[in-house]
C-alpha positions as CSV (number, residue, x, y, z in Angstrom):
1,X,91.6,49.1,-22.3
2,X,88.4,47.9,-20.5
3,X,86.0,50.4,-19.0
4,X,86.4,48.7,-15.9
5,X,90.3,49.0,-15.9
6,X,90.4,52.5,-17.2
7,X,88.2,53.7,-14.1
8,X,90.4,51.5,-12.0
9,X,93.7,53.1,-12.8
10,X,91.9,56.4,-13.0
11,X,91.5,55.7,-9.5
12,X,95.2,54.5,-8.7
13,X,96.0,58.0,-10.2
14,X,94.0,60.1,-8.2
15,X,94.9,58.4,-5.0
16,X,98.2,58.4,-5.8
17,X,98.3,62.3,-5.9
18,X,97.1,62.1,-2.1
19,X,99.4,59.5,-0.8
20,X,102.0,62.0,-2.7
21,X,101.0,64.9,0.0
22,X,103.1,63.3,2.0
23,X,101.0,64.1,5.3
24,X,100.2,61.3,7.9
25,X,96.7,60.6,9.9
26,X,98.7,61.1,13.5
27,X,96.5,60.5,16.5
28,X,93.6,58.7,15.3
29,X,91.5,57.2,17.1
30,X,89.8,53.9,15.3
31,X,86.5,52.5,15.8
32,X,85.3,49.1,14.1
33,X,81.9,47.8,13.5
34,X,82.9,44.1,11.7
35,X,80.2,41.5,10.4
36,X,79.7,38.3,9.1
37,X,76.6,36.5,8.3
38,X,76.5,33.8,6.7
39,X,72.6,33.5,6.1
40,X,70.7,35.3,3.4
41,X,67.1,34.9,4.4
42,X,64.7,32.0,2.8
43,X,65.5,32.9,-0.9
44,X,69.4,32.4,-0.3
45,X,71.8,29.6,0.2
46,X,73.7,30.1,2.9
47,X,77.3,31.3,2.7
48,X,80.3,29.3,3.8
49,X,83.1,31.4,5.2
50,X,81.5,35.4,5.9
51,X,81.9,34.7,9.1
52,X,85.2,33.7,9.3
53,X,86.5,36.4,6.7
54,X,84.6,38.5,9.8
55,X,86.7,37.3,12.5
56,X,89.9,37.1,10.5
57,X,89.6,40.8,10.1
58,X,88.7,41.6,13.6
59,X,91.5,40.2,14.7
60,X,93.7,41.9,12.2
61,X,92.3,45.4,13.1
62,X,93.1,44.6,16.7
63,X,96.5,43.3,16.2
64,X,97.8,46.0,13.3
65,X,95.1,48.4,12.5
66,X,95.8,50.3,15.8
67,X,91.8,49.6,16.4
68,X,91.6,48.9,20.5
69,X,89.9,45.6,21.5
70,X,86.7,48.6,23.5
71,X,85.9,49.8,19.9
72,X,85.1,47.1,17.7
73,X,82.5,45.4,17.9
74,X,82.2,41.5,16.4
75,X,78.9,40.9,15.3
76,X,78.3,37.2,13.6
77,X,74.9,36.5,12.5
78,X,72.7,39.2,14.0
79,X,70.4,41.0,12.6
80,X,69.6,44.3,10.9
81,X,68.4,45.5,14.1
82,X,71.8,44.6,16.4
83,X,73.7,46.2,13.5
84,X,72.3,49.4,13.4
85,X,72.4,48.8,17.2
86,X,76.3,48.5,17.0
87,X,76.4,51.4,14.7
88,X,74.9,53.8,16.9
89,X,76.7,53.1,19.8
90,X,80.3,53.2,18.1
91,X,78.6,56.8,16.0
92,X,78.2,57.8,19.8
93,X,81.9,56.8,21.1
94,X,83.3,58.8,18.0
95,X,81.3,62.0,18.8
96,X,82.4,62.0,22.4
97,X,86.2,61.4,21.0
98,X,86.1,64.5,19.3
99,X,84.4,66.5,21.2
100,X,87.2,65.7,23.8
101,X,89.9,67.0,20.4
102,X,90.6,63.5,19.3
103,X,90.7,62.9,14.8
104,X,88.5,59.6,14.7
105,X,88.2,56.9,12.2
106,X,84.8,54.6,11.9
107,X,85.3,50.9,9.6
108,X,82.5,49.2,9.0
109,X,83.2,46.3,7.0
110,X,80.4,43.8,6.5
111,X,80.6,39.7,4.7
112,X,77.7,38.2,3.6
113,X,74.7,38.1,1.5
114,X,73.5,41.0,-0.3
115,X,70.4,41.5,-2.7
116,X,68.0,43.8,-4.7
117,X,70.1,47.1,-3.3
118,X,69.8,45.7,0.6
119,X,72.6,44.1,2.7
120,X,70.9,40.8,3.6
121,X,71.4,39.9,7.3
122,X,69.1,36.4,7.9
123,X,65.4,37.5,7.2
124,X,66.3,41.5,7.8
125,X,67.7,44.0,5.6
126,X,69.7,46.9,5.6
127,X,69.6,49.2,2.1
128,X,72.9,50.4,0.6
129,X,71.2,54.2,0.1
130,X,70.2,54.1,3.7
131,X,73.7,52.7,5.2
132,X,75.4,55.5,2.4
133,X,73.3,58.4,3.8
134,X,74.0,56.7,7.6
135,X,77.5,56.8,7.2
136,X,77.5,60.3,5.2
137,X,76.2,61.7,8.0
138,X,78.2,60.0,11.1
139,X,80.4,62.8,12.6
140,X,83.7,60.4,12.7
141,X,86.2,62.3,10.2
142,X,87.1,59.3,8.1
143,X,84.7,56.9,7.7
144,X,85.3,53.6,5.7
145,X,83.4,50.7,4.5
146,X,84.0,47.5,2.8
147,X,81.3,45.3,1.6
148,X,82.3,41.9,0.5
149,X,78.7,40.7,-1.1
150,X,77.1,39.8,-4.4
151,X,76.4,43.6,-6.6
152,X,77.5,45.7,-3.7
153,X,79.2,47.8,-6.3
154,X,75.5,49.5,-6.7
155,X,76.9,51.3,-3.4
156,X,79.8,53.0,-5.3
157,X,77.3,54.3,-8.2
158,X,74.5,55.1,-6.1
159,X,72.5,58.8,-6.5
160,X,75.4,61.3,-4.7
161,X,78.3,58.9,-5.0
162,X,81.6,60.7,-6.4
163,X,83.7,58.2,-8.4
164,X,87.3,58.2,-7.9
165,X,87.8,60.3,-11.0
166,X,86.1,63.0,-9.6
167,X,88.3,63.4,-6.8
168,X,89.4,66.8,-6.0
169,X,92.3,67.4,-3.5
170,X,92.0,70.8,-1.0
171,X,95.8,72.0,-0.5
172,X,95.1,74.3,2.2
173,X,95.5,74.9,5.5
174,X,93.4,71.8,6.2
175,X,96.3,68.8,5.8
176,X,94.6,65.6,7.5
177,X,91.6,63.4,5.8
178,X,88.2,63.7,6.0
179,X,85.1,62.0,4.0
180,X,83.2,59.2,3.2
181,X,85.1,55.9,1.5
182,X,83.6,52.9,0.1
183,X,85.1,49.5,-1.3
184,X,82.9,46.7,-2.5
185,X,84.3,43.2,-3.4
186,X,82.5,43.0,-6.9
187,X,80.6,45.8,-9.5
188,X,77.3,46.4,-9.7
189,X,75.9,43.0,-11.7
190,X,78.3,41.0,-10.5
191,X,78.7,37.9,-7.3
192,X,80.9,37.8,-5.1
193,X,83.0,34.6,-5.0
194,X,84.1,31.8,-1.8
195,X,87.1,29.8,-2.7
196,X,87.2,26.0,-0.7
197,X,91.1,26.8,-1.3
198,X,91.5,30.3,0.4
199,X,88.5,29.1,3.4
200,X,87.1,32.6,2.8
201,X,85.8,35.1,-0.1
202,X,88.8,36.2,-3.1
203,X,88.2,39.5,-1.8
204,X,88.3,39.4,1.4
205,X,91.2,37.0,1.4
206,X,93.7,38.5,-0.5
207,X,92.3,42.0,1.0
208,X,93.2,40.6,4.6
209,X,96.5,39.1,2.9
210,X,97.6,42.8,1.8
211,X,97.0,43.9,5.0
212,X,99.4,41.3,6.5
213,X,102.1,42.7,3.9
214,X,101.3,41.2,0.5
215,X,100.0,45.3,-0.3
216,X,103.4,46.6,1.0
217,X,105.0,47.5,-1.8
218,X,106.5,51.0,-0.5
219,X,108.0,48.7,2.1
220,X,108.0,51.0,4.7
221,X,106.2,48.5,7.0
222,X,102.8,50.6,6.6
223,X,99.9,49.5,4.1
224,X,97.8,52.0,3.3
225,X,94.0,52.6,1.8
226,X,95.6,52.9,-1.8
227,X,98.1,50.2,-1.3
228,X,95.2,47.1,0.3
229,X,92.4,48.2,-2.7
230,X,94.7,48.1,-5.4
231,X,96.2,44.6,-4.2
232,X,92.9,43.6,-3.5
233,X,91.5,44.4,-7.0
234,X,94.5,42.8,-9.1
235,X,94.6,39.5,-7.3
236,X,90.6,39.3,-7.1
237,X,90.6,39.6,-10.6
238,X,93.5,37.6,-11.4
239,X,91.6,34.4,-9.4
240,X,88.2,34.7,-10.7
241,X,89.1,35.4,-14.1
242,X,89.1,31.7,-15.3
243,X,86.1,30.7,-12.5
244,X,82.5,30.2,-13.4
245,X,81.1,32.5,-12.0
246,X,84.0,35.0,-14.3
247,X,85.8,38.0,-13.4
248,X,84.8,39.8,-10.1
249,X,85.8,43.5,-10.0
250,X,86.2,45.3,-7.1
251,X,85.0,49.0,-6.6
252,X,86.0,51.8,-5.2
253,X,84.4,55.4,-4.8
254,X,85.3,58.4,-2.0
255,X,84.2,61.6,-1.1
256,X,87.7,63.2,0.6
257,X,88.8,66.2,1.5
258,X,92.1,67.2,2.3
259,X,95.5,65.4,2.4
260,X,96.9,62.0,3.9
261,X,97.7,59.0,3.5
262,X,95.2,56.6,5.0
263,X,96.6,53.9,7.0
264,X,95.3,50.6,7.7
265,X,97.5,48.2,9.1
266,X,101.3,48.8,11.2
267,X,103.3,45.5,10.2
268,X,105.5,46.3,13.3
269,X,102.6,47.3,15.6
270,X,102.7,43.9,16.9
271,X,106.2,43.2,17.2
272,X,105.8,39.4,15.6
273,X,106.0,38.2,12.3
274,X,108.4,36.9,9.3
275,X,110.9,37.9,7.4
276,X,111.8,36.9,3.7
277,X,115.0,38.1,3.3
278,X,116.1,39.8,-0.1
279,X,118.1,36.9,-0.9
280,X,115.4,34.2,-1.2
281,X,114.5,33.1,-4.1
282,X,111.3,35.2,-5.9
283,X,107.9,34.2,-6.6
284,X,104.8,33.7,-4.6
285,X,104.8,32.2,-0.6
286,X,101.7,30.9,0.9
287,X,101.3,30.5,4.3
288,X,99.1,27.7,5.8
289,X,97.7,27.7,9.2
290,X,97.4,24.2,11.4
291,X,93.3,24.1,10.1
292,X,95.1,24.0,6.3
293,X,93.7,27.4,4.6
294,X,95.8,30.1,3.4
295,X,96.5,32.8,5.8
296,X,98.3,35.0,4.0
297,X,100.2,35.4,0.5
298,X,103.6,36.7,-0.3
299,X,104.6,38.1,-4.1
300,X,108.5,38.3,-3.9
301,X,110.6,40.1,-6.1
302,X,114.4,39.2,-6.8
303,X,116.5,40.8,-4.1
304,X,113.7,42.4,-2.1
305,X,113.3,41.8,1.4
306,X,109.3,41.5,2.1
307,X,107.9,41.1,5.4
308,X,104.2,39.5,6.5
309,X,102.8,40.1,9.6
310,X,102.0,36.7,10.8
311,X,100.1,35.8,14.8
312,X,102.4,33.6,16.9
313,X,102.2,30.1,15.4
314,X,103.0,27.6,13.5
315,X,102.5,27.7,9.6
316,X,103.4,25.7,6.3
317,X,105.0,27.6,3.9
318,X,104.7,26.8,0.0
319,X,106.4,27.9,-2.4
320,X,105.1,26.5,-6.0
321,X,107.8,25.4,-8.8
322,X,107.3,24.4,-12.5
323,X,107.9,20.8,-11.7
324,X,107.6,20.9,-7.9
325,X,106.9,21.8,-4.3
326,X,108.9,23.9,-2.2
327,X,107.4,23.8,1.6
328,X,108.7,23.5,4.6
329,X,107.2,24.7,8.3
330,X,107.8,27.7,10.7
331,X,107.1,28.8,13.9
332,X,106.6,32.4,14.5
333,X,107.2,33.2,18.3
334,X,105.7,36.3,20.0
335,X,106.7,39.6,19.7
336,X,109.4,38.5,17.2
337,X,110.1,38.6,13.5
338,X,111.3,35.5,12.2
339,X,113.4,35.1,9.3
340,X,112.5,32.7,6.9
341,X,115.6,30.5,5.8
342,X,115.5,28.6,2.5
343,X,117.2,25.7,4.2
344,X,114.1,24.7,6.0
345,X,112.1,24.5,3.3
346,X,112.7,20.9,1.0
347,X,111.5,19.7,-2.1
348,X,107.8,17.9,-2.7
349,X,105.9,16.3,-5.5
350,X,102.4,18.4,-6.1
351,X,100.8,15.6,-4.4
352,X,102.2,16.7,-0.7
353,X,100.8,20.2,-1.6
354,X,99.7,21.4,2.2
355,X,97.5,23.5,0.5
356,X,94.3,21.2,0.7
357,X,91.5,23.7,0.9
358,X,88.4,22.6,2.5
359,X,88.2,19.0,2.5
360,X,85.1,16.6,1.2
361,X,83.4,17.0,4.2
362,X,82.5,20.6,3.6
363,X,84.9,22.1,6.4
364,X,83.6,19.8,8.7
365,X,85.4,19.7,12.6
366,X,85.9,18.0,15.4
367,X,85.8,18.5,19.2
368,X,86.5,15.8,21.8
369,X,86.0,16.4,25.6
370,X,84.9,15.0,29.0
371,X,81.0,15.9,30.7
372,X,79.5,15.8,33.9
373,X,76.1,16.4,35.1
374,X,73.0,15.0,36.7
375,X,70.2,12.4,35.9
376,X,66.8,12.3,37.5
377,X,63.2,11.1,36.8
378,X,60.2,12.9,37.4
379,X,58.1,10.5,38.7
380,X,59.1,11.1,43.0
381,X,58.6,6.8,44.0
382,X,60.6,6.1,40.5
383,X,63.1,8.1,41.5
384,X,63.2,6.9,44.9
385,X,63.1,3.0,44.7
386,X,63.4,1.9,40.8
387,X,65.6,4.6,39.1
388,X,67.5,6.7,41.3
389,X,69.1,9.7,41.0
390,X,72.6,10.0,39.9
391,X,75.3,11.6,39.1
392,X,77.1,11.1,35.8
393,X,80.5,11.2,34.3
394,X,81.2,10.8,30.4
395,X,83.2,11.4,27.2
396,X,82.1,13.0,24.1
397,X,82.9,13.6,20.2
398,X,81.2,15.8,18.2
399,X,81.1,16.9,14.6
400,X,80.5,20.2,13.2
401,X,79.9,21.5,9.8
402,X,79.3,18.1,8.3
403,X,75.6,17.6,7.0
404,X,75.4,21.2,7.2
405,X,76.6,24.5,8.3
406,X,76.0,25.1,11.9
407,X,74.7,21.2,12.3
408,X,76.2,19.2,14.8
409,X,76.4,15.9,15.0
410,X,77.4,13.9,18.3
411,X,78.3,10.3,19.9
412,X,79.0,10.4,23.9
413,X,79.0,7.7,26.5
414,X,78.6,8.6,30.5
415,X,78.5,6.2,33.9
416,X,77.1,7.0,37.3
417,X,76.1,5.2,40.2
418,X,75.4,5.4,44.1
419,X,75.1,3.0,46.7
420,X,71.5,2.6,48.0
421,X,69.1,0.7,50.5
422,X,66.5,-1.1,49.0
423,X,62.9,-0.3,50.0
424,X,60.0,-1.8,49.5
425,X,56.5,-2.2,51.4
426,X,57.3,-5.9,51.8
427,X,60.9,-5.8,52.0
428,X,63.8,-3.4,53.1
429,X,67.4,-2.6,54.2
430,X,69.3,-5.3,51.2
431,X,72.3,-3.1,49.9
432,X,72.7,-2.6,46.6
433,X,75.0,-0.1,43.9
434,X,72.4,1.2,41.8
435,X,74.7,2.2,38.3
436,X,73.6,3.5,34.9
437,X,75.4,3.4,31.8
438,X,73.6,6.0,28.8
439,X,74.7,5.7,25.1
440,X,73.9,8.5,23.0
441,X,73.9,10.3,19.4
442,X,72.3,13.4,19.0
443,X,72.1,15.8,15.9
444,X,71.4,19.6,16.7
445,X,71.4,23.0,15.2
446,X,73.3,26.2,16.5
447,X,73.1,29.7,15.7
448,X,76.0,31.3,16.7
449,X,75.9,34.7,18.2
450,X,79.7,35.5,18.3
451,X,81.5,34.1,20.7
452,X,78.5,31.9,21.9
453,X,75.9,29.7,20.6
454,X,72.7,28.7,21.2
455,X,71.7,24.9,20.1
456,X,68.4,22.7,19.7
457,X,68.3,19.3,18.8
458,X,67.6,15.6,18.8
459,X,68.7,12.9,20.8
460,X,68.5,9.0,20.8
461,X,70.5,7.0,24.2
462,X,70.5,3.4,25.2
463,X,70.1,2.9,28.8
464,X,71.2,0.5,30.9
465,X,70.6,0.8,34.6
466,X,71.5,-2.1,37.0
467,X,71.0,-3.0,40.8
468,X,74.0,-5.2,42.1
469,X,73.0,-6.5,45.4
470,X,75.8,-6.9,48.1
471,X,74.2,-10.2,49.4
472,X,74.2,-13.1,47.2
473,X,70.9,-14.4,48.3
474,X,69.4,-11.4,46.0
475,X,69.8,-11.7,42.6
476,X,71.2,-9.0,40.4
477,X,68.9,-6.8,38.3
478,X,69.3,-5.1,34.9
479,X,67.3,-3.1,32.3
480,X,67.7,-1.8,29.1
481,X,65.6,0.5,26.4
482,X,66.3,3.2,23.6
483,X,65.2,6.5,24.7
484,X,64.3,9.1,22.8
485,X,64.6,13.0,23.5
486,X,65.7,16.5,23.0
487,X,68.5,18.8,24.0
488,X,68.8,22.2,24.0
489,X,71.5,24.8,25.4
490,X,74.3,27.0,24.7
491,X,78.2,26.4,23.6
492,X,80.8,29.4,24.9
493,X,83.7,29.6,23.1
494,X,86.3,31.2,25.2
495,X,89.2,30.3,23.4
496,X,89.8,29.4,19.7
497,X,90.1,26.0,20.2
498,X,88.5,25.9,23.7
499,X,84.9,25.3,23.7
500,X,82.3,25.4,27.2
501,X,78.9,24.0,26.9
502,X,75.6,24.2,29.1
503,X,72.8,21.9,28.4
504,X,69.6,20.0,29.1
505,X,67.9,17.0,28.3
506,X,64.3,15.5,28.3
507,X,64.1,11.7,27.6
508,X,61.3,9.7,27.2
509,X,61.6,5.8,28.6
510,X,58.8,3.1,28.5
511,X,59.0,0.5,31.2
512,X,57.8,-2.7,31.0
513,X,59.4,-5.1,33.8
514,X,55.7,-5.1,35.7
515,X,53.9,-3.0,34.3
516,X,53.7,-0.4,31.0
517,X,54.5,2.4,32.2
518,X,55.7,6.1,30.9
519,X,58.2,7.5,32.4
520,X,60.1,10.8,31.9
521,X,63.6,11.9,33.0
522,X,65.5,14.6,32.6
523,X,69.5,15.4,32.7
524,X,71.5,18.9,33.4
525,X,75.3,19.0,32.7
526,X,78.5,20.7,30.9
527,X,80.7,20.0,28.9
528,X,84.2,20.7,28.0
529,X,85.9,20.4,24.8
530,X,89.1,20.8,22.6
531,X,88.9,21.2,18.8
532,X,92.1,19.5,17.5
């Protein structure tokens, strides 16, 4: 047997003995620090999916890790500086809880780059020794992290690290949990691994997947510490064994003291899910979401009933044959469980496999949605007699993800007009409807900051304003020019697919009618949009 396997199942062993003590962590009180970053600083390329494996396991933790929506904290992007920021504050909540008598629990669990013995957050840097040594001496009686990053396994051997092996188990009067525990997605010399397929890290996927149920092999509707690592661990093998970047091994070292059984995730907590009755036939389920990633995984044994704690929605289920596709599509409804029924589910060629992964455009996604806002020139007698200003209604589709991570690419079209008097020194009172009609593509950079995100980019319109005079006797006037500018503002992202955006513009427009002249204008507005 490999040395990494032996220390593995030297582990299983030793953790088994304190799941065996039978004793539960009652009355715990959980707090969360979760990030994703997907940048590594200059020297890196930037990760795909750390910030989604991020919010897929805050939202978890909320929903079945008994963690309450005041004490976690997302953070997507930041720096060094706002996560040890986020770290001291939730180390300060867990002090106060037990000083008030309350057992506490801090999770830190971080996706992203990591490099040379430091977490890698953007151009700042956090060292494995110093978060070790941090979290060592954090007064919270269990205290957990999981790094998902290239050679964070250097965490698990680091000076003062106790391997599993070395576990010792206290069977006195002191029954509940206390100490330091680490899992890393890979060993010491090794890369961590994003799959197109999964939309997220092996790790972290099939670690969130156990979570949901996959790791509940007791069946008692609980998955514990033990139960998610060692599901974790065969499954991240198991995939990257024949990738080539080769075999990623998870870690796992702890410093404990005491007995308990560690849980992570209630599958009833919630009250919703899906049922596979024991009846169905065996093998593995996969569970698509509308976006067409795998959300969770299901191994089923003949004649056992597993469960899988899905969020309300609607999901593809596969089911993969010798010669074919079994797949079919269910809704899961809240606050119930479920049952999946072998009926529903029909036969496919591989060819219909809803399993897609990420398509050729690199994840790219769309939004669609209306705008309003304002147009006005700087220039006061421009704005007064030539170009007025208005008012200006509009449509918009934009791309994200496609050229690049965090890129955006957009088309939008907008009309506004007013009615006006002409006046001029020579000549006044004609009416007229003054109307402009603006063309536009702009390409732009965010940097998402959790739920919201900050943007700067480029923009190119066509213009075309008009005077339409309400007496014949004055003919009708019209002028068009490209105008180039820039854009900058913020998108909010209240809901998932629910997207509110603040901007402003500064164009540039050369007009040459009577005279050349430069001419500046500028626009404010919002937009609303839905990401199908």
């Amino acid at each position: 047997m490999s040395p990494p396997l032996l220390s593995f199942w030297r582990a299983v062993a030793a953790i088994l003995l304190l799941v065996a003590s039978g004793a539960r962590a009652e009355g715990l009180r959980r707090f969360a620090l979760i990030v994703g970053n997907d940048e590594g600083g200059d020297d890196t390329r930037p990760l795909r999916f750390a910030r989604d494996d991020a919010r897929k396991m805050h939202g978890l933790l909320a929903r079945l890790g008994g963690v309450a929506p005041g004490d976690a904290k997302l953070l997507l992007n930041e720096s060094s500086k706002d996560f040890l920021a986020a770290l001291t504050e939730l180390e300060a909540r867990a002090q106060e809880a037990r000083a008030r008598g309350e057992r506490t629990a801090l999770l830190v669990y971080y996706s992203g780059h990591a490099k040379d013995g430091t977490l890698r957050l953007g151009n700042s840097r956090v060292g494995f020794e110093d978060l070790k040594k941090r979290l060592s001496a954090t007064s919270a009686d269990i205290r957990i992290a999981i790094l998902d990053s290239c050679r964070s396994g250097a965490l698990t051997r680091t000076k003062g690290a106790r391997k599993a092996p070395a576990f010792q188990i206290e069977s006195g009067a002191e029954r509940d949990s206390r100490g330091l525990v680490i899992l890393t997605s890979s060993s010491a010399d090794e890369d961590s691994q994003e799959s197109d397929a999964l939309g997220g890290s092996y790790f972290s996927h099939h670690l969130a997947s156990g979570l949901l149920g996959d790791a509940d092999r007791s069946g008692d509707g609980r998955v514990t510490l033990f139960e998610a690592y060692s599901h974790a661990y065969a499954r991240t093998v198991a995939d990257t064994a024949a990738s080539s970047g080769g075999a990623q091994h998870p870690t796992f070292s702890y410093d404990l003291a005491g007995n308990g059984d560690l849980v992570l995730t209630d599958l009833r907590a919630s009250g919703d899910g899906l049922v596979v009755p024991g009846l169905a036939p065996s093998g593995t389920y996969y569970f698509v979401d509308s976006a067409g990633m795998v959300v969770a995984e299901l191994d089923k044994a003949p004649d056992l009933e597993r469960r899988v704690a899905l969020a309300p929605g609607t999901y593809r289920v596969k089911r993969r044959l010798s010669d074919r596709l079994r797949i079919g599509e269910v809704e899961v409804a809240r606050g119930r469980q479920v049952v999946l029924e072998e009926t529903r589910l029909r036969d496919a060629p591989f060819s219909d496999d809803p399993v897609k992964g990420v398509a050729s455009a690199e994840g790219a996604w769309w939004t669609v949605g209306l705008s309003g806002g304002l147009q006005s020139f700087f220039d006061a007698p421009t704005r007064e007699s030539l170009f007025l200003s208005v008012g200006l209604l509009g449509a918009e589709a934009q791309l994200h993800d496609y050229f690049r991570r965090d890129w955006v690419w957009g088309v939008d079209v907008a009309l506004g007009g007013k009615q006006a008097l002409l006046a001029l020194p020579t000549l006044s009172g004609p009416a007229y409807k003054y109307s402009v009609m603006s063309l536009g593509t702009t390409l732009k950079s965010e940097w998402p900051r959790g739920s919201i995100a900050p943007f700067v980019g480029v923009r190119m319109a066509y213009l075309v304003m008009r005077r339409d005079f309400a007496d014949a006797a004055y003919p009708d006037q019209k002028y068009a020019m490209f105008s180039p500018g820039l854009e900058t503002g913020l998108r909010w992202q209240p809901l998932r697919r629910l997207h509110v955006t603040g901007r402003a513009r500064l164009h540039y427009l050369l007009y040459t009618v009577d005279e050349q002249r430069s001419l500046g204008f500028w626009e404010l507005g919002a937009l609303v949009t839905y990401q199908p």
